[in-house]
LUMMIKOL-854607 format. One record per residue (C-alpha): residue in one letter; x, y, z. Coordinates in steps of 0.25 Angstrom, whole numbers, m for minus. Last residue first. Layout:
<sites>
+----+-------+-------+-------+
| aa |     X |     Y |     Z |
+----+-------+-------+-------+
|  A |     X |     Y |     Z |
...
+----+-------+-------+-------+
</sites>
This chain:
<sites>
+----+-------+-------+-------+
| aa |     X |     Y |     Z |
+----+-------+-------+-------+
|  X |     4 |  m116 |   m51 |
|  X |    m6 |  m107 |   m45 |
|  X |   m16 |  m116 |   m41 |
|  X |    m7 |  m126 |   m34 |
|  X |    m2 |  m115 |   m27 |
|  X |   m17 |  m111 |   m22 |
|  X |   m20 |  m127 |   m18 |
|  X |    m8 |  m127 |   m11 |
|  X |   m13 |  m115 |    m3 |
|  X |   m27 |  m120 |    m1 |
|  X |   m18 |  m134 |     3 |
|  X |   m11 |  m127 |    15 |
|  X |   m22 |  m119 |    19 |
|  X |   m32 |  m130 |    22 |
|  X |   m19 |  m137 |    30 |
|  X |   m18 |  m123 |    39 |
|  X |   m33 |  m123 |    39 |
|  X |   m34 |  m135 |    47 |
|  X |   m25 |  m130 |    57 |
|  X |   m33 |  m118 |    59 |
|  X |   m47 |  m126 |    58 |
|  X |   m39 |  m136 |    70 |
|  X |   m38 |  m123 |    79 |
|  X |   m51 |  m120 |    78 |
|  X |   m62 |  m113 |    69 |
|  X |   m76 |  m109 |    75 |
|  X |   m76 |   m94 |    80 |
|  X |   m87 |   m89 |    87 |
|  X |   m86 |   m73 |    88 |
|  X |   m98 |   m69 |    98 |
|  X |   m94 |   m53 |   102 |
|  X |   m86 |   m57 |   113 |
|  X |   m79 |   m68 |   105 |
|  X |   m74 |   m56 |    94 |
|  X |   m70 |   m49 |   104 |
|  X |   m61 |   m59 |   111 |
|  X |   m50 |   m63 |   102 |
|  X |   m38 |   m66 |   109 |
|  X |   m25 |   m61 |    99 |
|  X |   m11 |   m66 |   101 |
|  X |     0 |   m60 |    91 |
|  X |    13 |   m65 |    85 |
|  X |    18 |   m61 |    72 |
|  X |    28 |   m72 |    60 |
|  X |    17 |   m72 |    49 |
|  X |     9 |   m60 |    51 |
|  X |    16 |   m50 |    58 |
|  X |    29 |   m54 |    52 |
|  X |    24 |   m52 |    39 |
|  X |    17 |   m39 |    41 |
|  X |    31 |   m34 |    46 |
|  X |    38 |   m40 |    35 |
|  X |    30 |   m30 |    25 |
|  X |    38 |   m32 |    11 |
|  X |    24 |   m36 |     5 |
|  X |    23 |   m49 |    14 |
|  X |    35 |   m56 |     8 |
|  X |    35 |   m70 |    10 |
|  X |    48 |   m73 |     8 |
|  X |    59 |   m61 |    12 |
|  X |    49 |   m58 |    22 |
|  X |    49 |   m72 |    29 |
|  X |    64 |   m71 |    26 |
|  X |    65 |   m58 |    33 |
|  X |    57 |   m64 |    45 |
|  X |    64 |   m76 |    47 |
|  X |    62 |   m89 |    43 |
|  X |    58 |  m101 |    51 |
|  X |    55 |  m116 |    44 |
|  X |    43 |  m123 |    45 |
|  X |    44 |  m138 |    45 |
|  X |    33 |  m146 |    35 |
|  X |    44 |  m147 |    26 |
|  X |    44 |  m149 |     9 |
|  X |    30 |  m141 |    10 |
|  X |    16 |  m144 |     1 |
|  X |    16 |  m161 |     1 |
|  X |     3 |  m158 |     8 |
|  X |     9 |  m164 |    22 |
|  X |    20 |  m156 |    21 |
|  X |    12 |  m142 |    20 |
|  X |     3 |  m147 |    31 |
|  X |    15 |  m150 |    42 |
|  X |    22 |  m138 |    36 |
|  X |    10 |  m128 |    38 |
|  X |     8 |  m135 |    53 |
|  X |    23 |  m129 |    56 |
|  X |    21 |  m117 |    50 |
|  X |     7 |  m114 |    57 |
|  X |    15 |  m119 |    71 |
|  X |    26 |  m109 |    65 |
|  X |    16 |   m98 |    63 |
|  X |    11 |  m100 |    77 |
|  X |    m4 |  m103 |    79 |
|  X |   m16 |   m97 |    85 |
|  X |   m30 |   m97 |    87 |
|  X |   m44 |   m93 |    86 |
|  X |   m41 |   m78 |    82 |
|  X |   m51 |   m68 |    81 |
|  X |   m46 |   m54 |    86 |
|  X |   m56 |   m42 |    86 |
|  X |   m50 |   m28 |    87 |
|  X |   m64 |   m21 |    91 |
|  X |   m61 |   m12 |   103 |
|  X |   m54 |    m2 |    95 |
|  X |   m66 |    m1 |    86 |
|  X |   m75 |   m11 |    89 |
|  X |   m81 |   m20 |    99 |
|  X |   m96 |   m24 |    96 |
|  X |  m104 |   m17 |   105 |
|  X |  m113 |   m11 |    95 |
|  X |  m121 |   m22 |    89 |
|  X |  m128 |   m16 |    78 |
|  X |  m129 |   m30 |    74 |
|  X |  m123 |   m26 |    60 |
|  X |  m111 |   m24 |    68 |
|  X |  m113 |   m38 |    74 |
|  X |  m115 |   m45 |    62 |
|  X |  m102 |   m38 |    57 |
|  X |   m95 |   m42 |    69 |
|  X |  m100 |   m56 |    69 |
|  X |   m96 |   m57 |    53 |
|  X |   m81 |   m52 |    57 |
|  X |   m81 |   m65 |    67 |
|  X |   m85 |   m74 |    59 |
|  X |   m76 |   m70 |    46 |
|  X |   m66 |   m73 |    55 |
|  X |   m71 |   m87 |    60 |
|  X |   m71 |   m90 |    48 |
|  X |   m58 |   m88 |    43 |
|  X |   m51 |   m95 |    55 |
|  X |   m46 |   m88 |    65 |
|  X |   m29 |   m89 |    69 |
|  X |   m19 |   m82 |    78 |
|  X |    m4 |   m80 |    79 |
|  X |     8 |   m83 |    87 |
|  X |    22 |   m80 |    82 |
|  X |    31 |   m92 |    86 |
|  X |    37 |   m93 |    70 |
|  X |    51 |   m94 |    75 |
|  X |    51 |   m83 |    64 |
|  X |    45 |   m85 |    52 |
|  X |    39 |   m96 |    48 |
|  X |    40 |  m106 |    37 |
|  X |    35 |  m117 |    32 |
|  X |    41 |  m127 |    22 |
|  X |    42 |  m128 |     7 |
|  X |    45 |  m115 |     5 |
|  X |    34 |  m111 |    m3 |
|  X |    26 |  m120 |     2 |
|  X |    28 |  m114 |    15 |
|  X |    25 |   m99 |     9 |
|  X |    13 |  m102 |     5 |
|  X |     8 |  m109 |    19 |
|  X |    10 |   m96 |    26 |
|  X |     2 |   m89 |    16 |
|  X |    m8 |   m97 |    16 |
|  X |    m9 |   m94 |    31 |
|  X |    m5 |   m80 |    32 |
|  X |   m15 |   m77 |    21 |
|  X |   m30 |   m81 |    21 |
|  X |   m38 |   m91 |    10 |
|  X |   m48 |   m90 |     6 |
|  X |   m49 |   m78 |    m5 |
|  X |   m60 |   m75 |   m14 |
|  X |   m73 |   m78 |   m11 |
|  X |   m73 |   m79 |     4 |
|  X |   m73 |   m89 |    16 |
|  X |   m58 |   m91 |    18 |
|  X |   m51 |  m104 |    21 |
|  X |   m46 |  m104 |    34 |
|  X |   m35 |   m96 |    41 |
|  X |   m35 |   m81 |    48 |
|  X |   m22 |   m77 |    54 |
|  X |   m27 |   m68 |    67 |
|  X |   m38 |   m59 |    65 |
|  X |   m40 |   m45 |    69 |
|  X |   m53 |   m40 |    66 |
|  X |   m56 |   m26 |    68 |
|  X |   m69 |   m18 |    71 |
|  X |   m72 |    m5 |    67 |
|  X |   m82 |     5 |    71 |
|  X |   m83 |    17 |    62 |
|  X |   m84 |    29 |    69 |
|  X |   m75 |    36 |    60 |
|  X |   m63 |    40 |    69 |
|  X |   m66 |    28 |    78 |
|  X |   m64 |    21 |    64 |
|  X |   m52 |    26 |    59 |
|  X |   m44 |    24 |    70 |
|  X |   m49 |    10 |    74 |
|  X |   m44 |     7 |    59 |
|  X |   m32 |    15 |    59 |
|  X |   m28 |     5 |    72 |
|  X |   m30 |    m6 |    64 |
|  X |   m24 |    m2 |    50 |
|  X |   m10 |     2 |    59 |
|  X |   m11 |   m14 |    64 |
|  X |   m12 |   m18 |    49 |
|  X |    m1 |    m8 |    44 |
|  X |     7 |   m14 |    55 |
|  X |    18 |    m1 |    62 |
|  X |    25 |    m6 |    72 |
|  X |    25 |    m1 |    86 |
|  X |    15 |    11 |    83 |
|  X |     6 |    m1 |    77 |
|  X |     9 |    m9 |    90 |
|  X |     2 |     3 |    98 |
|  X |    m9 |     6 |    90 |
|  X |   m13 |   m10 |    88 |
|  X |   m11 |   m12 |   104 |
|  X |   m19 |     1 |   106 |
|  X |   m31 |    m6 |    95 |
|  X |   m30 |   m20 |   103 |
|  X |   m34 |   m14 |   116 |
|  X |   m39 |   m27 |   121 |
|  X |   m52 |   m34 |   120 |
|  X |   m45 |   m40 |   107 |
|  X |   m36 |   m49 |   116 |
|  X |   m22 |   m47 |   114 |
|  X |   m11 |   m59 |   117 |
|  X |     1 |   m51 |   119 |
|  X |    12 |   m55 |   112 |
|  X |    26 |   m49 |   118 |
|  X |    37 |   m47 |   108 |
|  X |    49 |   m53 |   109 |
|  X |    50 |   m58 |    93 |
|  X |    45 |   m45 |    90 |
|  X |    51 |   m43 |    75 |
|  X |    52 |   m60 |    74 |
|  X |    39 |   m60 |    80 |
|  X |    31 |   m51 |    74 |
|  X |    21 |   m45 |    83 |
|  X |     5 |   m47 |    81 |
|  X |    m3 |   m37 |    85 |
|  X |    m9 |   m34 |    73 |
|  X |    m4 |   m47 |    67 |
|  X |   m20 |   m49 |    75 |
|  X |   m25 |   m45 |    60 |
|  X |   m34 |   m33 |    53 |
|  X |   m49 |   m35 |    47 |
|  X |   m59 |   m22 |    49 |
|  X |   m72 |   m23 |    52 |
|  X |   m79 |    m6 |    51 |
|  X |   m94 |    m3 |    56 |
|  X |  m101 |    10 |    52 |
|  X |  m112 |    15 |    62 |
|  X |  m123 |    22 |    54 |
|  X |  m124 |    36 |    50 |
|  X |  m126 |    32 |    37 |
|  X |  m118 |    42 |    29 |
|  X |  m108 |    45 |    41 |
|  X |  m106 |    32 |    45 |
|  X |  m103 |    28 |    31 |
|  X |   m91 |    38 |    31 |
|  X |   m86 |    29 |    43 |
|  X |   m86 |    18 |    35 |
|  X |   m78 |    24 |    25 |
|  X |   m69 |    28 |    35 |
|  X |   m68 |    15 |    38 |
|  X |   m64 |     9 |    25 |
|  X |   m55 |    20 |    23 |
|  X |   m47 |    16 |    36 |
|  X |   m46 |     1 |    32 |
|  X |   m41 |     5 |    17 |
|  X |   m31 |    14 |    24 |
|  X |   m25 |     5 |    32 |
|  X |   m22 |    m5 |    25 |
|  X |   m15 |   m19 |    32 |
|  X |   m30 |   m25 |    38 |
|  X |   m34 |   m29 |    23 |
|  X |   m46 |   m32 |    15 |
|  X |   m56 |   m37 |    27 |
|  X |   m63 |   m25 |    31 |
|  X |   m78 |   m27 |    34 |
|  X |   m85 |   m11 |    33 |
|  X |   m97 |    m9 |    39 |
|  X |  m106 |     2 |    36 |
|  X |  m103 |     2 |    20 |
|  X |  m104 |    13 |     8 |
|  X |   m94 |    22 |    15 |
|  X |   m85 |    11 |    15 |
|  X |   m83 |    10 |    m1 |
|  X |   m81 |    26 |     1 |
|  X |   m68 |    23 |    11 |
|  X |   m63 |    11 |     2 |
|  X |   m64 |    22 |   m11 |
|  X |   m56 |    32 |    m4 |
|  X |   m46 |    23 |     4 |
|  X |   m42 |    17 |   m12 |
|  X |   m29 |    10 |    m5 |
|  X |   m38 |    m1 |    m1 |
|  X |   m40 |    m5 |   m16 |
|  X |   m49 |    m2 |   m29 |
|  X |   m62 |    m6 |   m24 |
|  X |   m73 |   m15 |   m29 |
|  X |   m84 |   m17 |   m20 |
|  X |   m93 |   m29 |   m20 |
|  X |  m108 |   m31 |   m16 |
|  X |  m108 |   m48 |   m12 |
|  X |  m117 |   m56 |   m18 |
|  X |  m109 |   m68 |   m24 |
|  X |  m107 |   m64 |   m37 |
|  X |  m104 |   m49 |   m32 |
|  X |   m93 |   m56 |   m24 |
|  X |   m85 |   m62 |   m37 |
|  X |   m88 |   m49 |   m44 |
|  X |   m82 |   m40 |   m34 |
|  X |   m69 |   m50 |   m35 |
|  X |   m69 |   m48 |   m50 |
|  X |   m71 |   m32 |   m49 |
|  X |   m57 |   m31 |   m40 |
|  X |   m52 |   m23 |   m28 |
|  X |   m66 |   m29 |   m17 |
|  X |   m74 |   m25 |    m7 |
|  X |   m86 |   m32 |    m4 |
|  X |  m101 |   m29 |     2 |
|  X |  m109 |   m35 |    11 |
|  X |  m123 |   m29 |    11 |
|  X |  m131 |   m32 |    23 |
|  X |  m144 |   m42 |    25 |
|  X |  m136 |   m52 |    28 |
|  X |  m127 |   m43 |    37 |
|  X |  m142 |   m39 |    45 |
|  X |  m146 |   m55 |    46 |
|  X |  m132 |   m62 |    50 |
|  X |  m131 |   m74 |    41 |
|  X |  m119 |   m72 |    37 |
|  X |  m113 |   m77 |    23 |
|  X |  m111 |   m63 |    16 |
|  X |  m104 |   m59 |    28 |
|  X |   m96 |   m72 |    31 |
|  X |   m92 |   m71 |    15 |
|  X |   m85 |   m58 |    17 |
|  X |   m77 |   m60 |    30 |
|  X |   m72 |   m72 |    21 |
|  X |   m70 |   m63 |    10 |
|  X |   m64 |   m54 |    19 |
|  X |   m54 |   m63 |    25 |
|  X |   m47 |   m70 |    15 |
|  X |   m50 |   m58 |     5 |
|  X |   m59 |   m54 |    m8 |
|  X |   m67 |   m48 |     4 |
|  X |   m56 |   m39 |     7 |
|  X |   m66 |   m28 |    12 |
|  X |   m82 |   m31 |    16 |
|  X |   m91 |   m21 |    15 |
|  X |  m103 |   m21 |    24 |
|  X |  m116 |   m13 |    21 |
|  X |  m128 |   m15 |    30 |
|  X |  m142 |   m17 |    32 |
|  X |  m151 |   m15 |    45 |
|  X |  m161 |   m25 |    50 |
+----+-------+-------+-------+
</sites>
């Protein structure tokens, strides 16, 4: 039984630390007998995990490409769940893994965490645009090529650098491309996601919802755990020595188990909200896309904005279902979890009065 070294990125985050605590919690023989190991900025957070077992990394950011490619040197697989917006950082990361290669002369395995906004149009920018519904056996990779020469999307660009870098190094890669992600986080730091909550900050802070738009854009949804499921089966898989996985341009996995409209999220939001005594009015209101900008922010980038909280996309998930995913959560968890978010974000205000 062979022995491995994994390091996990973004583990202080939603998504790592969940992807994190499925690892330490499988029961999958070789990945128990693994090292899993964190990355983290600060000494605290490293002490918190070294308390509960975990080998932790402190690192000085995701611009320091020299130290991230030596920390990857030290590893055969490489989870990354910090960001899918940086470029650089990603590449590093992978060429580190492919200087491991070279040392061990083993095959070096790279999972890296992006978004179906990908392919999402804005639809206030592209209200006429036409939404193909893509399944992940498709030629997802040329379809990221060619939008990101359409309009540049520092997410989409880290993709395709991604494929790049690794058919370059022989590393294989495998990206995951979620949906919005909802439910209550499985890690030791942060539980709780972002579009979400952050939907439901700003309608208390108006009183009543809002969306942008006519708010038609159609998007999907997977619950935490059947997330951190699915990067687990990989893993086990890679440690498997199963070599048919689908990887590399091939190996864009979707994972969504539904859908919603953000003014069908809005709407519910304001039924909750009212009900808590949190919100004046349960009915959303539209605001347009400078407004939404002029509001919420989103580091002056309106495109990310629009791509996330105003975008249409249609994912169908297949590979992961061809390779045994099993996920367990339905439409009532995701309406469950909009009310379960509600009072965790009340909960939160209340804390910082």
């Amino acid at each position: 039984m062979g022995c491995y070294k994994v390091l996990v990125t973004g583990a202080t985050g939603f998504i790592g630390g969940s992807v994190l605590t499925q690892f330490l919690a499988s029961e999958h023989p070789i990945l128990k007998s693994s090292t899993v190991a964190a990355l983290v900025r600060k000494q605290g957070q490293a002490d918190i995990l070294e308390s509960r077992g975990v080998q932790s990394i402190v690192f000085r950011g995701l611009d320091d490409t020299k130290q991230l490619r030596h920390i990857a040197s030290q590893f055969d697989i490489v989870v990354h769940c910090a960001t899918g917006l940086h470029t650089k950082s990603a590449v590093a990361l992978i060429l580190g893994l492919g200087d491991s290669m070279k040392e061990s002369g083993g095959q070096a395995h790279y999972i890296h965490t992006t978004e179906t906004s990908n392919l999402a149009y804005g639809m206030v920018s592209h209200p006429d645009a036409i939404i193909h519904e893509f399944c992940d056996t498709e030629d997802v990779y040329t379809e990221e090529v060619r939008r990101d020469a359409e309009e540049h999307y520092d997410q989409r660009a880290t993709d395709v650098a991604v494929i790049q870098t690794a058919e370059a190094t022989g590393v294989k890669a495998y990206l995951m491309m979620p949906p919005t992600v909802f439910g209550t986080g499985l890690g030791f730091f942060k539980s709780q996601s972002i579009q979400l909550p952050f939907t439901i900050h700003h309608a208390i802070d108006q009183g009543h919802p809002e969306y942008i738009g006519d708010g038609s854009g159609t998007v999907g949804y997977v619950h935490i755990s059947d997330l951190v499921s699915l990067y687990e089966l990989i893993l086990c898989k890679i440690l498997d020595g199963i070599d048919d996985i689908p990887s590399g341009r091939q190996g864009i996995y979707f994972s969504n188990t539904g859908d919603f409209t953000w003014k069908e999220l809005n709407e519910r939001i304001g039924e909750i909200g009212l009900s808590l005594g949190a919100l004046g009015s349960k009915i959303p209101r539209s605001i347009s896309l400078a407004d939404a900008w002029h509001k919420w922010g989103f580091d002056g980038n309106i495109l990310l904005l629009e791509t996330n909280h105003a975008g249409k996309s249609r994912t169908l998930p297949r590979l992961a279902f061809n390779i045994g995913w099993v996920p367990m959560k339905t439409a009532e968890d995701w309406d469950a979890a909009i009310e379960e978010t509600f009072k965790a974000v009340m909960i939160e205000r209340a804390s910082h009065r």
